[in-house]
ZADO-1210 file (C-alpha; in nm, 4 decimals, padded with zeros to 6 digits):
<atoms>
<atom x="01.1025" y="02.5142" z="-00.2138" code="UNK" pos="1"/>
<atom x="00.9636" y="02.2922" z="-00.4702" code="UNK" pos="2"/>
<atom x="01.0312" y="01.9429" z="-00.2779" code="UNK" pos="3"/>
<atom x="00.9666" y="01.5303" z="-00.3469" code="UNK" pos="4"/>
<atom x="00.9183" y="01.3721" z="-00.0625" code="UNK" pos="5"/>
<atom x="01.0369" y="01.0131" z="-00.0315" code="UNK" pos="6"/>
<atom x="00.8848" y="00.7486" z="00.2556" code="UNK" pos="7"/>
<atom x="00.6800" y="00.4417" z="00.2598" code="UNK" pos="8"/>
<atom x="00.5591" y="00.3104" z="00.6668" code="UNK" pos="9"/>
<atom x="00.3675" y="00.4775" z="00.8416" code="UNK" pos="10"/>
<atom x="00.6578" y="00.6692" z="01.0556" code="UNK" pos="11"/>
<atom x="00.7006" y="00.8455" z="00.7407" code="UNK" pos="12"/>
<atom x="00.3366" y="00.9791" z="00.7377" code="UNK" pos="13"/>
<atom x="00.3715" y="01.3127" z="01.0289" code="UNK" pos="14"/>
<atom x="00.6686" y="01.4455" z="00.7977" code="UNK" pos="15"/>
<atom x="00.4612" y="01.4105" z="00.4517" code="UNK" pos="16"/>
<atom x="00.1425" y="01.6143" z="00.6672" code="UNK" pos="17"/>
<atom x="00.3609" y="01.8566" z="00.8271" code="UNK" pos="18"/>
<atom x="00.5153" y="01.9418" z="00.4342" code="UNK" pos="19"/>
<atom x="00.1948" y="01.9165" z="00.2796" code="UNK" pos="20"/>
<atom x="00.0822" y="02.1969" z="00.5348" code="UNK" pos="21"/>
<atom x="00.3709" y="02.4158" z="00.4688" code="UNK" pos="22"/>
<atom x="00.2935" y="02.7054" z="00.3876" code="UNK" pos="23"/>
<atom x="00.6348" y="02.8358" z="00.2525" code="UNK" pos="24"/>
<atom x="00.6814" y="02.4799" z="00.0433" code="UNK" pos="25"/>
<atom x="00.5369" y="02.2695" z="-00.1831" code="UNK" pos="26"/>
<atom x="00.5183" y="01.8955" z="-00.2159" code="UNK" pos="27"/>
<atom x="00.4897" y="01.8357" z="-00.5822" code="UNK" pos="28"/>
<atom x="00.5417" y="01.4913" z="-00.6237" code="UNK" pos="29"/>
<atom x="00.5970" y="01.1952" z="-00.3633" code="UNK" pos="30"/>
<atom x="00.7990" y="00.8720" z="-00.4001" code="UNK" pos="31"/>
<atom x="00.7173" y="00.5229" z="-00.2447" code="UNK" pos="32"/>
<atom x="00.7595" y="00.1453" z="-00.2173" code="UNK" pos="33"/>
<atom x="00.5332" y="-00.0373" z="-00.4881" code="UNK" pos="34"/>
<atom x="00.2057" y="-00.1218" z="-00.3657" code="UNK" pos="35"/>
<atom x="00.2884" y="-00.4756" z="-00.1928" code="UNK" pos="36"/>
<atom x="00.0806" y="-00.7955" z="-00.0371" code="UNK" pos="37"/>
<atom x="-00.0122" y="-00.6678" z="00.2996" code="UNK" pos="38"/>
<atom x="-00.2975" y="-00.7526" z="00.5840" code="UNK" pos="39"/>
<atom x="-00.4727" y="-01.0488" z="00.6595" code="UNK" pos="40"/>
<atom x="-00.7006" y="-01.0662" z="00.3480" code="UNK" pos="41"/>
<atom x="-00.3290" y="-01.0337" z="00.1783" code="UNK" pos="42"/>
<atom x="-00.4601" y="-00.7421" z="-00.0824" code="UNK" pos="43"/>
<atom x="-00.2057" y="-00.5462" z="-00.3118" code="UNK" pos="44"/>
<atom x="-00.2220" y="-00.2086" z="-00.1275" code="UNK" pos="45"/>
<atom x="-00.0480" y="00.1629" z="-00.1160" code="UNK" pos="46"/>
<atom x="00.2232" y="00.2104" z="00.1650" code="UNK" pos="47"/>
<atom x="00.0852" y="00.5064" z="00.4199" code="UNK" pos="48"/>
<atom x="00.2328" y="00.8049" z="00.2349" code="UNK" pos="49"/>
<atom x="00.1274" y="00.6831" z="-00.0858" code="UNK" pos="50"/>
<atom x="-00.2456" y="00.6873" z="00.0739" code="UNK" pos="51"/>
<atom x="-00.1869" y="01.0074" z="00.2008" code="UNK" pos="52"/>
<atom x="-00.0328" y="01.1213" z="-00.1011" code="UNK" pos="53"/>
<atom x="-00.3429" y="01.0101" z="-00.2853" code="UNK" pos="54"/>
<atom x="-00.5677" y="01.1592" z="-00.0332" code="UNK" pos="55"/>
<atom x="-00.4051" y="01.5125" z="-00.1431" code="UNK" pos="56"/>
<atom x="-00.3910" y="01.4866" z="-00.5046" code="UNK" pos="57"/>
<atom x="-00.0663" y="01.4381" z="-00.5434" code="UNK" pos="58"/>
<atom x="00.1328" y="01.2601" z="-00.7933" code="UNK" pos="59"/>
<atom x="00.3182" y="00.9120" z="-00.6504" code="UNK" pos="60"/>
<atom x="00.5954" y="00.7194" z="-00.8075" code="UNK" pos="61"/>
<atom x="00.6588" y="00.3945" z="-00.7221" code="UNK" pos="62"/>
<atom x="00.9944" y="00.3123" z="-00.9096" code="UNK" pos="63"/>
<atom x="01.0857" y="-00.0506" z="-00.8826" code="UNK" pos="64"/>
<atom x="01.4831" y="00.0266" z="-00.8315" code="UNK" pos="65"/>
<atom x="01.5512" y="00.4564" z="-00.7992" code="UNK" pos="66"/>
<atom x="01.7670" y="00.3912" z="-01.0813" code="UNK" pos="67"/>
<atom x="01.5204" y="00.3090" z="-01.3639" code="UNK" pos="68"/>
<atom x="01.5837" y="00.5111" z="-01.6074" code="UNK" pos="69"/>
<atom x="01.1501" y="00.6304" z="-01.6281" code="UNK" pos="70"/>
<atom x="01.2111" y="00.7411" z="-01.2714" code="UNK" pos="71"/>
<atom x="01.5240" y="00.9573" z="-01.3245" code="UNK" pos="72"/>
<atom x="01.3354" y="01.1194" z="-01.6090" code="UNK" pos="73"/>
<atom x="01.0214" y="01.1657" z="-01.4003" code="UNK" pos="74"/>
<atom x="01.2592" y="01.3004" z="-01.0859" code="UNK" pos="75"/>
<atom x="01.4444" y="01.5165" z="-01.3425" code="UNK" pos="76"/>
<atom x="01.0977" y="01.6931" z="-01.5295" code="UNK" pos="77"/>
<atom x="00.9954" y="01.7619" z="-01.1834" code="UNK" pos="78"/>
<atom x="01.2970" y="01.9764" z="-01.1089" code="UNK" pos="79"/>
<atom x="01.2632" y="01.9711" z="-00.7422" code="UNK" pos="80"/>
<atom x="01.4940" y="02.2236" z="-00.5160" code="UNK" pos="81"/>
<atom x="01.5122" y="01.9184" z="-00.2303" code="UNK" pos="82"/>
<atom x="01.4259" y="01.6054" z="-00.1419" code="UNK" pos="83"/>
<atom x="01.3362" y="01.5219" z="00.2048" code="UNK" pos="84"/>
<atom x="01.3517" y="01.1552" z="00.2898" code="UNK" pos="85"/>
<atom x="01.1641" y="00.9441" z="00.5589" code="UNK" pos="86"/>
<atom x="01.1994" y="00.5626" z="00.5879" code="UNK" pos="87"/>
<atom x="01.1854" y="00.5567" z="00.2063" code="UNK" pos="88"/>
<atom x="01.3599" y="00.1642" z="00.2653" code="UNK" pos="89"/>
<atom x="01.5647" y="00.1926" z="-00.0923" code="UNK" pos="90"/>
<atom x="01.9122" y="00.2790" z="-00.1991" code="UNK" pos="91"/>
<atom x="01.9559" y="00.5762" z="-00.4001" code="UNK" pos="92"/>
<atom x="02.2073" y="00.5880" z="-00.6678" code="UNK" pos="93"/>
<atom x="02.4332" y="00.8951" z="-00.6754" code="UNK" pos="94"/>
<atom x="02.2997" y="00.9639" z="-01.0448" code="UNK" pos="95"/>
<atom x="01.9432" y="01.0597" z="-00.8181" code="UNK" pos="96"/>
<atom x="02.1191" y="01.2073" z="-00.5480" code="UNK" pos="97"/>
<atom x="02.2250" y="01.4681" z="-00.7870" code="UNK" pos="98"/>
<atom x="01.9245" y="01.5789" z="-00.9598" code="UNK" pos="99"/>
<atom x="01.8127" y="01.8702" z="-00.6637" code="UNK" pos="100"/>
<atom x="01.9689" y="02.1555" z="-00.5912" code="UNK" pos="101"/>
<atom x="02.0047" y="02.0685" z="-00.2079" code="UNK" pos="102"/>
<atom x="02.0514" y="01.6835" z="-00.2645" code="UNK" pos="103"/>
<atom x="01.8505" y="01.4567" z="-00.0614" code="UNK" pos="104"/>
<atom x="01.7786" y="01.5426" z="00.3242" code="UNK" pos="105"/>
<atom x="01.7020" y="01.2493" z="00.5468" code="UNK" pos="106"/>
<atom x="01.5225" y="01.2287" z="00.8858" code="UNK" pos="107"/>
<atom x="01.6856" y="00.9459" z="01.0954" code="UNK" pos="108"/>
<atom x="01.5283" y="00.8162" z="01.4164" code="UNK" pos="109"/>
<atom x="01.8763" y="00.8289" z="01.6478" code="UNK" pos="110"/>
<atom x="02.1599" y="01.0692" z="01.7587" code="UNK" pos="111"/>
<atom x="02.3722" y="01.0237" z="01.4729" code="UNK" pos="112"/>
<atom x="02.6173" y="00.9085" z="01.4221" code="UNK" pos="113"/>
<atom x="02.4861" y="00.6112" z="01.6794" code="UNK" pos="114"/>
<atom x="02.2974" y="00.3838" z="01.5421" code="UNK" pos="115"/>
<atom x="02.3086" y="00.4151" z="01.1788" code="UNK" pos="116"/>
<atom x="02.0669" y="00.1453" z="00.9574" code="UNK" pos="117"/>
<atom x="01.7346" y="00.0407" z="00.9173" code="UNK" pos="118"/>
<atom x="01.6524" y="-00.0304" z="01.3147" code="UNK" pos="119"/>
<atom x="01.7933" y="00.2616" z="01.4979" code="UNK" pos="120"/>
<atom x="01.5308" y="00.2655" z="01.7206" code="UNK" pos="121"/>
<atom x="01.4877" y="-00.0943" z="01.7981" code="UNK" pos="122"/>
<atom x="01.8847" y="-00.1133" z="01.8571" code="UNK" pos="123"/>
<atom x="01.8205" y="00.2127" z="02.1294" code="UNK" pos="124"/>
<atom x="01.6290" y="00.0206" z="02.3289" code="UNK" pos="125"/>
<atom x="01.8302" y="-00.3230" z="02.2852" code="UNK" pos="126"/>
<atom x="02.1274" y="-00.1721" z="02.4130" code="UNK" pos="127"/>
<atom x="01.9146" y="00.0259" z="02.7535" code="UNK" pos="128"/>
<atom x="01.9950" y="00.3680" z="02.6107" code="UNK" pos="129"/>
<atom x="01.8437" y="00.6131" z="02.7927" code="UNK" pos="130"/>
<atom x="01.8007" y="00.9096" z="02.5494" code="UNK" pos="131"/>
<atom x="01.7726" y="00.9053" z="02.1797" code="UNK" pos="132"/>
<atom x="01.6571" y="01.1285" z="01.9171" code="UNK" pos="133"/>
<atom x="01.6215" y="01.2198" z="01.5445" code="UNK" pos="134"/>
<atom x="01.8904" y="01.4079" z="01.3120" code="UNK" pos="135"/>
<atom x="01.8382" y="01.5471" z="00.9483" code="UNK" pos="136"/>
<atom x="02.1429" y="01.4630" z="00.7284" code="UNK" pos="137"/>
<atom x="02.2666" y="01.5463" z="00.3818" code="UNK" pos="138"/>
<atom x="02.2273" y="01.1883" z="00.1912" code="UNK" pos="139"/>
<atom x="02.5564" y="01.0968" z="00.0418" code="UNK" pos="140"/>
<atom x="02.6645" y="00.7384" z="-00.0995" code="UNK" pos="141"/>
<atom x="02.8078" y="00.6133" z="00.2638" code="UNK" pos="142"/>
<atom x="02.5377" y="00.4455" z="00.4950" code="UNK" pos="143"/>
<atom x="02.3857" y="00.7351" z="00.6868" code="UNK" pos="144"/>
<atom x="02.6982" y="00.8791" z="00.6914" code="UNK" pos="145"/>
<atom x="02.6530" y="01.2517" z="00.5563" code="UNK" pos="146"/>
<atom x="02.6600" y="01.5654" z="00.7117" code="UNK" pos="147"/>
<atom x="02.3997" y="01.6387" z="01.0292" code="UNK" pos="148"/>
<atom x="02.1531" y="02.0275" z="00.9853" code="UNK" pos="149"/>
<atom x="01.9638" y="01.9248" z="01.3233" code="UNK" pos="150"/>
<atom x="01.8801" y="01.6767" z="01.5962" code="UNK" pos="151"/>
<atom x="01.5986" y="01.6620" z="01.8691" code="UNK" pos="152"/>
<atom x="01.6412" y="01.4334" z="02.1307" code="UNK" pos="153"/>
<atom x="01.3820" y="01.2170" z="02.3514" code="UNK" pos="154"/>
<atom x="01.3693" y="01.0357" z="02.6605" code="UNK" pos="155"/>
<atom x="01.3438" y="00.6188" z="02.6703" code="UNK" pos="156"/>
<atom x="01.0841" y="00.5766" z="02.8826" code="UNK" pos="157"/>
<atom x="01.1401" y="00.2755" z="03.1106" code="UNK" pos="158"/>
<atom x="00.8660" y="00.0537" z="02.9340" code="UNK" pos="159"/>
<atom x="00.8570" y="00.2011" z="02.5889" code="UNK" pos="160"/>
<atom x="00.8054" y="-00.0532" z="02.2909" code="UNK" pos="161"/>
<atom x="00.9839" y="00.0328" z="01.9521" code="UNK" pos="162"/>
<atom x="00.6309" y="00.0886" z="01.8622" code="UNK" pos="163"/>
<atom x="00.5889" y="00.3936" z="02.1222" code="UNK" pos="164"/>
<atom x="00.8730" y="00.5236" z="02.0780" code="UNK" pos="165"/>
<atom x="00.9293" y="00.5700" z="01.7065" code="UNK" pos="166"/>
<atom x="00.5555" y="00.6843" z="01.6834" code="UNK" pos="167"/>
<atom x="00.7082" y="00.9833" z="01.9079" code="UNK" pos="168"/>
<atom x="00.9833" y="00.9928" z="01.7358" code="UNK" pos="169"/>
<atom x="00.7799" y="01.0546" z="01.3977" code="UNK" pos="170"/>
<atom x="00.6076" y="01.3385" z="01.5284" code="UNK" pos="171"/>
<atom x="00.8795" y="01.5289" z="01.6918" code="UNK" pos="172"/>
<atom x="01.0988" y="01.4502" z="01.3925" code="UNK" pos="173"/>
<atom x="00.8527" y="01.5902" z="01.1453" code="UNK" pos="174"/>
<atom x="00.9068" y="01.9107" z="01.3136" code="UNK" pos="175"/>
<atom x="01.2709" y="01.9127" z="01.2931" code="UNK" pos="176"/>
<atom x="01.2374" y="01.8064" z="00.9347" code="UNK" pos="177"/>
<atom x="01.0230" y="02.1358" z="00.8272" code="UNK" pos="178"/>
<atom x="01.2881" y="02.3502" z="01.0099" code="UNK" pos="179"/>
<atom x="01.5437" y="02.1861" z="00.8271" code="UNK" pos="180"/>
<atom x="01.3533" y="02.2533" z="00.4844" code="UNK" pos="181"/>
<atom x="01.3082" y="02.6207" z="00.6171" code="UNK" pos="182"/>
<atom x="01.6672" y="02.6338" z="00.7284" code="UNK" pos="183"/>
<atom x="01.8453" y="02.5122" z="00.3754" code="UNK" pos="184"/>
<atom x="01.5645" y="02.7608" z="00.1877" code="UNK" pos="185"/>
<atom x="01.6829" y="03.0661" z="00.3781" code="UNK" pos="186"/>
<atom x="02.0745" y="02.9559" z="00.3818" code="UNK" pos="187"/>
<atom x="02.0778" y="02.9788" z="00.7012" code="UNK" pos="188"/>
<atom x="02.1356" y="02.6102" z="00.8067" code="UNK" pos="189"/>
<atom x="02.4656" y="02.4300" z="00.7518" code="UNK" pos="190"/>
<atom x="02.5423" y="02.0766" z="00.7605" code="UNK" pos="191"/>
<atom x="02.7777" y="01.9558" z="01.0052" code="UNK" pos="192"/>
<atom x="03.0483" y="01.6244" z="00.9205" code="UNK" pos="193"/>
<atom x="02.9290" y="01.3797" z="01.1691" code="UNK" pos="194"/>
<atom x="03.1802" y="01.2630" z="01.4093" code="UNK" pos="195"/>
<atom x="03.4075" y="00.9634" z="01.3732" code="UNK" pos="196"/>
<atom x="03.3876" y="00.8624" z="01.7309" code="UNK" pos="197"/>
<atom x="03.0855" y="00.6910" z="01.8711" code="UNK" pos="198"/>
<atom x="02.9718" y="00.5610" z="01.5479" code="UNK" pos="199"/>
<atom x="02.7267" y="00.2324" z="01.5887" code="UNK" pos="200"/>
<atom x="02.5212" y="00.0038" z="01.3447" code="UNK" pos="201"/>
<atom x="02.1414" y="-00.0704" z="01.3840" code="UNK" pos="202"/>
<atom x="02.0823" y="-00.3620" z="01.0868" code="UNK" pos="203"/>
<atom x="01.7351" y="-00.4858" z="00.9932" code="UNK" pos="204"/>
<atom x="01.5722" y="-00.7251" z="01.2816" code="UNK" pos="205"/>
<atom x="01.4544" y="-01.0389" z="01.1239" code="UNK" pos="206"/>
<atom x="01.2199" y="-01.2630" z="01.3217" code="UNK" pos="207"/>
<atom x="01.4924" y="-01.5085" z="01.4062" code="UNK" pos="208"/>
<atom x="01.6598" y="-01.2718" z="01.5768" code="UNK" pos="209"/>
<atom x="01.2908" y="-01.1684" z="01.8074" code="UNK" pos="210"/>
<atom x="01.3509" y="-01.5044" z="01.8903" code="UNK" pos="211"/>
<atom x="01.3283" y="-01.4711" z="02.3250" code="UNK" pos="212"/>
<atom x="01.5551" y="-01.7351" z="02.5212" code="UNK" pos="213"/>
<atom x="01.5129" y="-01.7384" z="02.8937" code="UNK" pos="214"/>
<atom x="01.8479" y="-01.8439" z="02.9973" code="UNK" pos="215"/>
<atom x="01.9415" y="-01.4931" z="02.9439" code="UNK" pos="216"/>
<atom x="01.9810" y="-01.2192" z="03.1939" code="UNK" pos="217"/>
<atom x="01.6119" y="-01.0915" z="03.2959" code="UNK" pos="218"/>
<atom x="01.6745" y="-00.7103" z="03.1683" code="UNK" pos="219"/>
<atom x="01.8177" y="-00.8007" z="02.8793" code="UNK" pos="220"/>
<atom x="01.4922" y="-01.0334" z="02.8282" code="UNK" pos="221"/>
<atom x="01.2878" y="-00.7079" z="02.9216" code="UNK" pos="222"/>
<atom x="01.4599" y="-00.4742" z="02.6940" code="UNK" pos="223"/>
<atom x="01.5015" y="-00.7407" z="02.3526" code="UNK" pos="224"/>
<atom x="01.0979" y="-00.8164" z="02.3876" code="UNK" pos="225"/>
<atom x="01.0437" y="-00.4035" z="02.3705" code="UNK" pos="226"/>
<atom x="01.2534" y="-00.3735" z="02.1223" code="UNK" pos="227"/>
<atom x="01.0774" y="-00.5923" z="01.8945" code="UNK" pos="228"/>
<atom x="00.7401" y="-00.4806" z="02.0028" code="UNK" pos="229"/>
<atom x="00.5467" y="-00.4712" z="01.7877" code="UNK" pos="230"/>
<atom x="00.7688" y="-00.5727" z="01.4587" code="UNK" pos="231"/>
<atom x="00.8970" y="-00.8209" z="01.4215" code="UNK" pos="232"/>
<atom x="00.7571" y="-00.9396" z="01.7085" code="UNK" pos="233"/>
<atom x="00.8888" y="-01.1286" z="02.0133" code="UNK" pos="234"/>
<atom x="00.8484" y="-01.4978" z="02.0545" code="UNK" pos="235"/>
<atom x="00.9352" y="-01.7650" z="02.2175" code="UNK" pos="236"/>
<atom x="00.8313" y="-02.2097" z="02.2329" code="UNK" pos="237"/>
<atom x="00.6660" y="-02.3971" z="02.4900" code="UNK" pos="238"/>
<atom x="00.6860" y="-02.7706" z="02.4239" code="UNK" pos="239"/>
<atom x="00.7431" y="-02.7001" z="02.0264" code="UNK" pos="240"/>
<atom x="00.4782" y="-02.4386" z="01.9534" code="UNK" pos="241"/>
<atom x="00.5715" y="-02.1043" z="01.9222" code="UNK" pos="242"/>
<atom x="00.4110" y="-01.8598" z="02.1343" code="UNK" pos="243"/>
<atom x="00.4152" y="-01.4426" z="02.0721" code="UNK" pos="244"/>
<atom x="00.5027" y="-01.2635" z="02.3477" code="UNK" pos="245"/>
<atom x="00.4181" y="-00.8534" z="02.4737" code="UNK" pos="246"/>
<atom x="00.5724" y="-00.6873" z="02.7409" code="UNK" pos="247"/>
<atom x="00.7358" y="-00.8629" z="03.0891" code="UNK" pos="248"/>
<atom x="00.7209" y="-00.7316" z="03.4122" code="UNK" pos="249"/>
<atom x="01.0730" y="-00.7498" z="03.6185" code="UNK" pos="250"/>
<atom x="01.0038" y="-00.9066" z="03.9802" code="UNK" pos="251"/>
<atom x="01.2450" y="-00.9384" z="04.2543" code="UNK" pos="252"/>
<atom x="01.2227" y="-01.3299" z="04.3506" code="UNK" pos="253"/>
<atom x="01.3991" y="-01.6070" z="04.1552" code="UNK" pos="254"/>
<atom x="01.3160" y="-01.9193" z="04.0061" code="UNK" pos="255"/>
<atom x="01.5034" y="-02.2104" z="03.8082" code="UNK" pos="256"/>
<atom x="01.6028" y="-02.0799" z="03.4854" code="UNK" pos="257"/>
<atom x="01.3637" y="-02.1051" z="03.1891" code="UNK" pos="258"/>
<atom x="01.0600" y="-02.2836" z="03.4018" code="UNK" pos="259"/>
<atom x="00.7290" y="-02.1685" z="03.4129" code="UNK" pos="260"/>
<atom x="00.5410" y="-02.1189" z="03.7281" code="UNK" pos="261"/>
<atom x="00.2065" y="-02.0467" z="03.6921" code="UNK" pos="262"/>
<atom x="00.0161" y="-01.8651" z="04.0262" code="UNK" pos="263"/>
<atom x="-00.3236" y="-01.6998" z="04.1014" code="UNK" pos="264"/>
<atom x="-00.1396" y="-01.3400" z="04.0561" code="UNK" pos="265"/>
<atom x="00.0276" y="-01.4275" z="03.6848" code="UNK" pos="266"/>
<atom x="00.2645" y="-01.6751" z="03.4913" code="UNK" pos="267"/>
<atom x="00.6120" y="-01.6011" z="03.5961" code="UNK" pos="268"/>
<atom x="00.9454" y="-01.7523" z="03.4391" code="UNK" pos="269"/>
<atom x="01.2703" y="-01.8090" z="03.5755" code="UNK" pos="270"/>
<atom x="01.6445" y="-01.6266" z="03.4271" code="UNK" pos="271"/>
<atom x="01.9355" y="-01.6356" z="03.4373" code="UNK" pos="272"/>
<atom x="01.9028" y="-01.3280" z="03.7128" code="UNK" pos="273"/>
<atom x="01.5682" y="-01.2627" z="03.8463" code="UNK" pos="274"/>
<atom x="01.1953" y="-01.3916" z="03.7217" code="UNK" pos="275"/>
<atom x="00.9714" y="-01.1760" z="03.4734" code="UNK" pos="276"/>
<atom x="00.6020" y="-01.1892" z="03.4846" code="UNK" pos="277"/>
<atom x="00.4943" y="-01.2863" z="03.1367" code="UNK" pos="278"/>
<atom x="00.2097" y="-01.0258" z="03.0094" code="UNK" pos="279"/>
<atom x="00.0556" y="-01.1015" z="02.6917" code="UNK" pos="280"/>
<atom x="00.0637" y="-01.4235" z="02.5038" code="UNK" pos="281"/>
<atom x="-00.0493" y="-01.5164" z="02.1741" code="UNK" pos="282"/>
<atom x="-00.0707" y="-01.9105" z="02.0992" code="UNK" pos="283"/>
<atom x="-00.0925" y="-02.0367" z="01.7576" code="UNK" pos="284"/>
<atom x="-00.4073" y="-01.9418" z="01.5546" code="UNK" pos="285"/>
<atom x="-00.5525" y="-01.7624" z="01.8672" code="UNK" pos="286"/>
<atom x="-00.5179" y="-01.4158" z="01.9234" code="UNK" pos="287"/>
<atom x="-00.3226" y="-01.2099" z="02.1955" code="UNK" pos="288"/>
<atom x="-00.4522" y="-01.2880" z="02.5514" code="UNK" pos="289"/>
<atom x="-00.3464" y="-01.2062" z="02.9139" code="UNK" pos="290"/>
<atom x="-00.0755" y="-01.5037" z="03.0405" code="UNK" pos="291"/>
<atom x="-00.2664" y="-01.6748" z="03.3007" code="UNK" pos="292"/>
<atom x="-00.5698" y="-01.7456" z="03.0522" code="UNK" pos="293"/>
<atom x="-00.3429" y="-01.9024" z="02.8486" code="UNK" pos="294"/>
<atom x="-00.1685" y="-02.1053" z="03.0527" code="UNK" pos="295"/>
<atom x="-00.4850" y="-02.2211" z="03.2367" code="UNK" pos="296"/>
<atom x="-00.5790" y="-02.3626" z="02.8836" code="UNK" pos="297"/>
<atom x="-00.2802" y="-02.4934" z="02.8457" code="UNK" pos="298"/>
<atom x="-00.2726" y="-02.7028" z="03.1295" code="UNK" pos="299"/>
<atom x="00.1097" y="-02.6993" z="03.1459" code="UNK" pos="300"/>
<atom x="00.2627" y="-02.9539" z="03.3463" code="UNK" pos="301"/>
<atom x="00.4513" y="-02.8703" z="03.6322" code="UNK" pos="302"/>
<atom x="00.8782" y="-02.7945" z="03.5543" code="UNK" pos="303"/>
<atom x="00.7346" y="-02.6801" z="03.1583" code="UNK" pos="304"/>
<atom x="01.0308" y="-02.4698" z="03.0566" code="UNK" pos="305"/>
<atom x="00.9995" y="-02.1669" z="02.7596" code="UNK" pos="306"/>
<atom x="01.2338" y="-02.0584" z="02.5291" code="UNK" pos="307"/>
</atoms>
């Protein structure tokens, strides 16, 4: 099949190599995000697929809104059979969901219809799922709400970041997504209408809401700091600076909630259940470092509470 492929982060990237690859279809033209401020030195650059896009030879469109009227002619000249869809992170008006023959296929990173939105995989670990997955659906104007072709499932490992996981995810899901091309080519593949039970909502994480208070339950603590890991990012204040956080250890023994006790063997704060050991730290203009050599610099008085 002739296809456009549509994605921007780097998630997207395994799907746009596995198509390019293809040897039964082409990638003729890709859509992105415009190239935005990004990086320390805060340069205009390409999103990942765009690079990679580049890297191939092939022809990127960066439409501000999908429904400029440039893009739909663009979309339309190209006449493309399909359009598979990966983190593309815009709407798509139903005027461009019409333009190929087989619509617009999208690989989402959960067991749909669980977690639809833009963080299924952060929400996944949030809520201490233990399995999730990736489906291929038919694009239709409902949020993630359109028929499923296939799923693929993985195991939440007990410490897995968002990070780990949806890099996983984007591998094993780039798989399913050239099966699903293959599938709709050959007519052998048929969307299924997703069910109406167990339907969730995953929305966008802003950093307010990576925000870690330790007067919550110490799992919980465990699971929200993963989940954020490494975007947004998880952080937390000691006496009015903000301070990023990585990964906790759970530990058995208690202490008063929200206080800092700092030992030979690690920093360790008190919940509203159990302690966590804190892992790494980043203070403000410094960059990430183990606990205990940041609270030694610190010099935190004894009681200092976090969150």
């Amino acid at each position: 099949m002739r296809l456009v492929f549509a994605g921007t982060p780097e998630p997207a990237v395994p799907s746009l190599r596995r198509l390019l690859d293809s040897e039964r279809h082409e990638v003729v033209a890709v859509v992105t995000r415009p190239d935005a401020v990004a990086g320390r030195g805060r340069k205009i650059m390409r999103s990942p697929v765009g690079r990679l896009a580049d890297e191939h030879g092939i022809p990127v469109l960066t439409p501000g809104k999908p429904s400029e009227p440039e893009f739909v002619e663009a979309l339309t000249a190209l006449a493309p059979d399909c359009c598979p869809v990966v983190a593309y992170g815009a709407l798509l008006p139903q005027q461009i969901l019409d333009i190929p023959a087989h619509g617009w296929i999208n690989l989402h990173f959960s067991l749909l219809p669980a977690w639809r939105g833009a963080a299924p995989v952060q929400a996944a670990i949030l809520a201490g799922d233990e399995i999730t997955g990736a489906s291929t659906f038919q694009i239709e104007a409902g949020l993630d709400t359109g028929p499923v072709y296939g799923v693929m499932t993985e195991k939440i490992g007990h410490t897995d970041t968002s990070g780990e996981l949806l890099a996983r995810l984007a591998e094993a899901g780039a798989v399913l997504l050239e099966k699903t091309m293959d599938g709709v080519e050959d007519g052998t593949l048929q969307a299924i209408p997703q069910s109406n039970d167990g339907v969730s909502y995953a929305p966008k994480v802003t950093v307010e809401a990576s925000r870690i208070r330790f007067d919550e339950p110490a799992l919980a603590i465990h699971r929200h700091i993963r989940a954020v890991t490494p975007a947004p990012g998880a952080w937390t204040e000691v006496n009015g600076l903000r301070l990023k956080l990585g990964p906790v250890e759970l530990v058995e023994e208690t202490l008063p909630e929200s206080e800092i006790e700092v030992r030979k063997s690690g920093v360790f704060v008190g919940t509203s259940t159990t302690a966590v050991r804190l892992g790494q730290v980043q203070p403000p203009g410094k960059k990430m470092m183990n606990a205990l050599d940041w609270a030694r610099g610190a010099r935190l008085a004894p009681g200092t509470v976090i969150g």
